[in-house]
N, C-alpha and C positions, 0 to 999 in steps of 0.2 A: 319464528316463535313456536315453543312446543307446546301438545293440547295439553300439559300439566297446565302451563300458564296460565291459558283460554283458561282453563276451569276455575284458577283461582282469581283472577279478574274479576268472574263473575260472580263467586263468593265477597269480592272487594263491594264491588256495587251495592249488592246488597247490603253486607253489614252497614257501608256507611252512605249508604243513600244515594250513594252518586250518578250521577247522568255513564251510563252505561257508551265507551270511547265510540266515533265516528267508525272507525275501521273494525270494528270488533269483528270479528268470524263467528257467524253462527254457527257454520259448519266443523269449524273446529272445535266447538265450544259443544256439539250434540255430539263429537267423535270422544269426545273428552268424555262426554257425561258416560257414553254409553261401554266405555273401560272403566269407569269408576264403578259401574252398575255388576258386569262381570268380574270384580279384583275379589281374590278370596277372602280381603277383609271385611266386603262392604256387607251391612246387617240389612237383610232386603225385609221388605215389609211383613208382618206377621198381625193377622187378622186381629181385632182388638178385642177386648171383652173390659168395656170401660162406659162409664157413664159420659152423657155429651153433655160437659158443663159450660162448655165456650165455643162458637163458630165464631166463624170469618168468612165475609164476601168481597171477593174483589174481583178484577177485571174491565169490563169496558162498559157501555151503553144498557148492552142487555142481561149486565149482573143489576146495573143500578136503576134502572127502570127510565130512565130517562125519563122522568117526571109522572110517570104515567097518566091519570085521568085530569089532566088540568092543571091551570098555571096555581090553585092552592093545596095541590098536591106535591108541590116540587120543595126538597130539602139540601140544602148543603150547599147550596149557591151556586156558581158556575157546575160543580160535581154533577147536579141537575140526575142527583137520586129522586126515586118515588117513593113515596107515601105506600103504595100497594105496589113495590116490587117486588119480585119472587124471593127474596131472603128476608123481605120487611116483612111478608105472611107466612115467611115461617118461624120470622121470630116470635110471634105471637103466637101459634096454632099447640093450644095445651093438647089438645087432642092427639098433634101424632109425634109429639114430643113425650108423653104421656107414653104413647104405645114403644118407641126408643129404650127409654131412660125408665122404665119402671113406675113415674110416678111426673105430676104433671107442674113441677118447676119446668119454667123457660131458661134454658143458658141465657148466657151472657152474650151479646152481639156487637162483631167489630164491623164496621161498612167502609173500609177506602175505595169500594170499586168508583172509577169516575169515570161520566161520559166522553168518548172522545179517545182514550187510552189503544195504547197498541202495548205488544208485549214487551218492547224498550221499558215505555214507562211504567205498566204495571212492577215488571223488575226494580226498577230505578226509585218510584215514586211510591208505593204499597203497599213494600216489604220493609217496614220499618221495627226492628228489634225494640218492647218494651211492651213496660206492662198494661194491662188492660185500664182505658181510659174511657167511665162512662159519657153518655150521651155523642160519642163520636163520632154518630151515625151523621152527624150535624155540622163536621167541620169539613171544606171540599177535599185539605189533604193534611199529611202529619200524622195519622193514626196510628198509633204503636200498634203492634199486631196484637199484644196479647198471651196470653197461651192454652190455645182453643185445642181440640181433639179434631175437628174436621174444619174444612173451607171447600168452601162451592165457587166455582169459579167460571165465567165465561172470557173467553179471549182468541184474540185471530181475524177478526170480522174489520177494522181497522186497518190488521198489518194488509188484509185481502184489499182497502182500499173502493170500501161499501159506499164512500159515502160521495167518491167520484163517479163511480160505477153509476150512481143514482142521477149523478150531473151529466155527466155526456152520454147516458143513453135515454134517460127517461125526463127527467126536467127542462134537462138543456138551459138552464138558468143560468149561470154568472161561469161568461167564458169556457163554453164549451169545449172540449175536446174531442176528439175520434171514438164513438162508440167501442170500435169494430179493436182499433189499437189499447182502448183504456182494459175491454175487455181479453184480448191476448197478453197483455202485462203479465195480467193477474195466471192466467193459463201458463206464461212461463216458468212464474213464481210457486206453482203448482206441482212442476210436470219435472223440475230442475232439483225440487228439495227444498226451497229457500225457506218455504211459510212452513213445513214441517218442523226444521233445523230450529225458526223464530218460536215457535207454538213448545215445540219441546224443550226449548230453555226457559221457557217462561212456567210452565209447567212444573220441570226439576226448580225451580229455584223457587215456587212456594210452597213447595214439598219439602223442601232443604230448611227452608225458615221454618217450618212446621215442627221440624223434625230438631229444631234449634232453640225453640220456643220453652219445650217444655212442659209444654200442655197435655202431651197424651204419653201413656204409661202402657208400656213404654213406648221410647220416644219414636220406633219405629214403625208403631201403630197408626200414626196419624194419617190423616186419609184426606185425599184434594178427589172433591166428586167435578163432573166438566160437564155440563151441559150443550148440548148443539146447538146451531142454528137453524131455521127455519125456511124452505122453499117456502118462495112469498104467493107465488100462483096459480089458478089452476088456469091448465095449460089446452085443456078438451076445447074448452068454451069459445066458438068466435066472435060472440058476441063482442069480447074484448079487441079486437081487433080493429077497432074503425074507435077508438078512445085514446083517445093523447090525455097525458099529464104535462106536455110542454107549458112552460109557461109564459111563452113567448106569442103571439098569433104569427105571426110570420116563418116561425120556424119550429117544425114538428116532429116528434118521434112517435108512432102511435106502437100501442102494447098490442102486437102481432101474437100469432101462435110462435113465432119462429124467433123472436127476440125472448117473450116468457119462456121458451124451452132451454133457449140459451143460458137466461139467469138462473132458474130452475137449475140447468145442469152446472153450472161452475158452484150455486150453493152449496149441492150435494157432495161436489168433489171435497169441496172447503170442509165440508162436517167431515168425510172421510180423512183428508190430511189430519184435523184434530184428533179425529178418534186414531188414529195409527199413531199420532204423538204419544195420546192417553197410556195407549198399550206397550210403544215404548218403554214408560216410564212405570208399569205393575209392580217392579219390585219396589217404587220411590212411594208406592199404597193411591198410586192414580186412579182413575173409576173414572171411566164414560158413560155417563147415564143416556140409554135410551129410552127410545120412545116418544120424541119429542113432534116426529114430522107424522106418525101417524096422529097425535092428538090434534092436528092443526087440520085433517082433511073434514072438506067439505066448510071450512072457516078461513080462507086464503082470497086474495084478492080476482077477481073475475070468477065469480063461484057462480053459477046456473041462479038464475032469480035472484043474483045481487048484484048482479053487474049494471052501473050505469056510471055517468061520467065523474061522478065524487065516490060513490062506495064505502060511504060512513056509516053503513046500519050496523045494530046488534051484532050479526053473527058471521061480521067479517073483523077479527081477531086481529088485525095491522091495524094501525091509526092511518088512517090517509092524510094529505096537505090542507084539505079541505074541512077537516073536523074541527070545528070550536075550539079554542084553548081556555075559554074561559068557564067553565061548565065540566062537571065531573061524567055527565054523559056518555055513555058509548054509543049510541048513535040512534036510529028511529028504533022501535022496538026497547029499549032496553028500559026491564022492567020497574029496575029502582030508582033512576033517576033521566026525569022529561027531557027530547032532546030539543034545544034552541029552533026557532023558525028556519033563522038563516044559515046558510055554509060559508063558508069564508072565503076571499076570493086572494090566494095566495101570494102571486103578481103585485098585486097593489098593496099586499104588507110586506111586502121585500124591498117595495118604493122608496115606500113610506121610512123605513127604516134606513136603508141606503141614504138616501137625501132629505135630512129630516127637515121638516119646514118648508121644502124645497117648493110642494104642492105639485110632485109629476106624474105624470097619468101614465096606465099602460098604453091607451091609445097611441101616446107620443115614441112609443117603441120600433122600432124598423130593423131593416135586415142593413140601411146604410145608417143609421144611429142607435147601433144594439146603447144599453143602458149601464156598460160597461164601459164604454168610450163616452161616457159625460164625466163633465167637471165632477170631482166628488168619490169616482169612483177607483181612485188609484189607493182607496185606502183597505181595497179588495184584493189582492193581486191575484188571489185563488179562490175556489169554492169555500174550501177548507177553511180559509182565512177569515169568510165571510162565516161561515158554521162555527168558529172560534168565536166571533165578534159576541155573533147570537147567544152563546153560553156566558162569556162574561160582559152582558147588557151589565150597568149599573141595578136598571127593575128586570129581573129579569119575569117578576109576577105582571108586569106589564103588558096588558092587550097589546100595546105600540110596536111588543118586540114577536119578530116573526118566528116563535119558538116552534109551530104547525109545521116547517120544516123539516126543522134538528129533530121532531117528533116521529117526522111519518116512516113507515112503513119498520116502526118499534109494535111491541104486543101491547095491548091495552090491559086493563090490570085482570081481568076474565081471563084473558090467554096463562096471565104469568101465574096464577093459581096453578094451573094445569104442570106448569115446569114445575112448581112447588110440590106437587103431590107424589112426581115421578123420581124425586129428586130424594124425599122422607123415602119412598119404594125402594131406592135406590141404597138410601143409609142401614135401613133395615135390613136388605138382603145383605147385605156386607159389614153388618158387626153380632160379634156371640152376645150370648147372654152376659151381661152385665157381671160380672162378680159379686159375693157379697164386701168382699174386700175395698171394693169403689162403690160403695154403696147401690148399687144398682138393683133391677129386678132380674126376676127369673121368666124367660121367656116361653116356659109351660104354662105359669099363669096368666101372663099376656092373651095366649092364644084358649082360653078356657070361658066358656059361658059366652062367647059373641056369634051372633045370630047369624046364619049360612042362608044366601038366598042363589038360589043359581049357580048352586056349585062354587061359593065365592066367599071368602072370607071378607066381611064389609071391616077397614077399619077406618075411621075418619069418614072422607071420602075417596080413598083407591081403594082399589083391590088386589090383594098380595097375591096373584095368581102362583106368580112364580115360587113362593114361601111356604105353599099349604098345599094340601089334599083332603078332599072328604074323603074317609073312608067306608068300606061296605056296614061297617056296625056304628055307624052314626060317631064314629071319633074323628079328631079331627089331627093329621101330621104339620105340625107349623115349627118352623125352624130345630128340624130332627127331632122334637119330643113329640108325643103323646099324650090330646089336654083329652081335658074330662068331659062326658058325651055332651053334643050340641044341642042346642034347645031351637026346634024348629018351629 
């Protein structure tokens, strides 16, 4: 099969939704993209100077917040968006839509991202051609895409196979596997090309719909910003070392310096696969936004003076298994809303839930009757299957159902601010001044009259380090003009 084909295939999918074939070639399919990128016809991206009247967010888990603060923060059903996830605060944020766009209209917001998604399905499932359909934020799938000017996108953390990773090294909960093997998978999948080849199709191909759409003027303007993922640990500390998250008594993993470095290290690799994707795809108008793993230090799991065996307070920025789901709280400490007495005992709502009515206790658990080999339990065959179940509970608002799971070690909605803020940083440095021809503003007077504290242009809450300069006569350089002196 030649990579023309590969490439039109993958245009097939998309246009018509379809489940993306068993044998497809990634690899031929990123060799295709990457001649289509090079052919003297193709129109590579060209920086925009348009107003942003439409976004779109899609991708996996941690585009949609996986519910973030609690079971009456979860929107969309099985989707198991959040209420306060990083594209949900920024569809509301007039302020740095304001500082964009000239003037403080919120676009228009499309949400298909859904928890659980790899780059198959986001292709397959996300990319759907039509027009902008309000309140969509609220249905788990079908979303016509729209015709937005930018989409922010997280994806790859799935195809990486996170959510096994978390079962046979750290939970060891329903039919474990080999750490040591779950974790070489992923290293070969790394080290061969494959999660690159999957990341950079998925990537070209909501750039292609972007760019199909209609929404940005032109159409080769349009812009897919990609966010990173996050190293979950710190890795100094050994206090963490003698604390297991198994949740088994009989049988333990405890979080080592030398198992956290391990994850730590294939994270890292995983954000760099991405971002080499990203840059791949510069002339399709892709954007890697950094800055994500410095926002997170000193806020990461086994942090100095937060480490104990739940890890639910304030200023540990992952949800643990342990954390409430019923309670918007982010944990002790947190100033706007009280956290519950009790922590939740994981084990026994994964029981509960497995065998409902059943009445079985962890005590009843052993290394010769794991709770995978009881009656009941064939309806599990996988982790995944059982992390499936938990998203399409019938309640899925139900304390009953063990959602602290499918939750943990997501950002709590404090964290995804912080993506949100890097993310506007991110749109800003990378579009001109608005025309007046798209009704937009002038970004001289954007940057004119706002207050300089620390060498720093405050706008919202970031700081456009990279966008500005004070200068020696009190003016200030903010995206190539010269505003009018600052008021100290």
């Amino acid at each position: 099969m030649s990579l023309r084909t590969f490439y039109l295939m993958g245009l097939v999918a998309v246009v018509l939704g379809q489940d993306i074939p068993p044998d497809f070639s990634f690899r031929g399919a990123a060799q295709s993209i990457s001649a289509e990128l090079r052919s003297p016809t193709f129109i590579p991206y060209s920086r925009p100077a348009q107003k942003v009247e439409e976004f779109i967010a899609a991708g996996d888990s941690y585009t949609a917040g996986t519910g973030c603060n609690g079971l009456n923060e979860i929107i969309a059903g099985d989707a198991l968006r959040g209420k306060r996830s990083y594209p949900m605060q920024m569809s509301t944020d007039k302020d740095n839509w304001g500082f964009i766009n000239g003037d403080e209209t919120l676009p228009r917001f499309s949400f298909p991202a859904y928890t659980g998604d790899t780059t198959v399905e986001l292709v397959s499932k996300q990319l759907i051609q039509g027009d902008y359909k309000d309140n969509n934020r609220n249905l788990p799938r079908g979303q016509p895409f729209g015709k937005p000017q930018i989409a922010v996108v997280t994806i790859g953390g799935n195809d990486a196979e996170l959510s096994n990773i978390l079962n046979d090294c750290i939970y060891l909960g329903w039919r474990p596997g080999d750490c040591q093997a779950t974790l070489s998978a992923l290293q070969k999948e790394i080290d061969d090309g494959t999660l690159r080849d999957k990341v950079n199709y998925a990537l070209y191909q909501v750039a292609h719909t972007g760019r199909e759409s209609g929404g940005a003027n032109p159409r080769e303007s349009f812009q897919v910003y990609v966010p990173s993922y996050i190293t979950f640990f710190n890795e100094a500390n050994t206090e963490c070392d003698s604390i297991s998250w198994s949740l088994w008594p009989w049988r333990r993993s405890w979080l080592t310096t030398q198992l956290r470095q391990q994850l730590n290290r294939l994270t890292t690799q995983v954000n760099a696969v991405i971002k080499a994707a990203a840059e791949d795809l510069e002339r399709m108008g892709v954007i890697f936004v950094e800055g994500l793993e410095d926002a997170y230090n000193g806020h990461r799991f086994c942090e100095p003076g937060h480490t104990n065996q739940q890890m639910v307070d304030y200023e540990t920025w992952f949800w643990s298994q342990y954390a409430p789901i019923d309670t918007p709280s982010e944990g002790p400490g947190d100033p706007n809303n009280p956290y519950p007495a009790d922590d939740l005992d994981p084990a026994q709502l994964l029981l509960d839930f497995i065998f409902p009515g059943d009445n079985r206790k962890v005590a009843e658990v052993s290394e010769t009757s794991p709770p995978w080999e009881w009656e009941g339990a064939e309806k599990f065959p996988t982790f995944n299957d059982l992390l499936l179940a938990i998203s399409n509970a019938e309640d899925i608002n139900s304390t009953a159902v063990p959602f602290n799971l499918k939750r943990s070690f997501h950002p709590k909605a404090t964290a995804f601010a912080e993506h949100k803020t890097l993310i506007f940083a991110a749109v800003a440095n990378n579009r001109d001044a608005a025309t007046s021809d798209n009704n937009g503003a002038n970004y001289t007077e954007r940057c004119k009259d706002w207050d300089i504290k620390e060498d720093r242009l405050l706008i919202s809450t970031f700081k456009l380090d990279d966008l500005m300069t004070v200068q020696d006569d009190g003016y200030v350089e903010c995206f190539g003009h010269i505003s009018a002196p600052t008021q100290y």
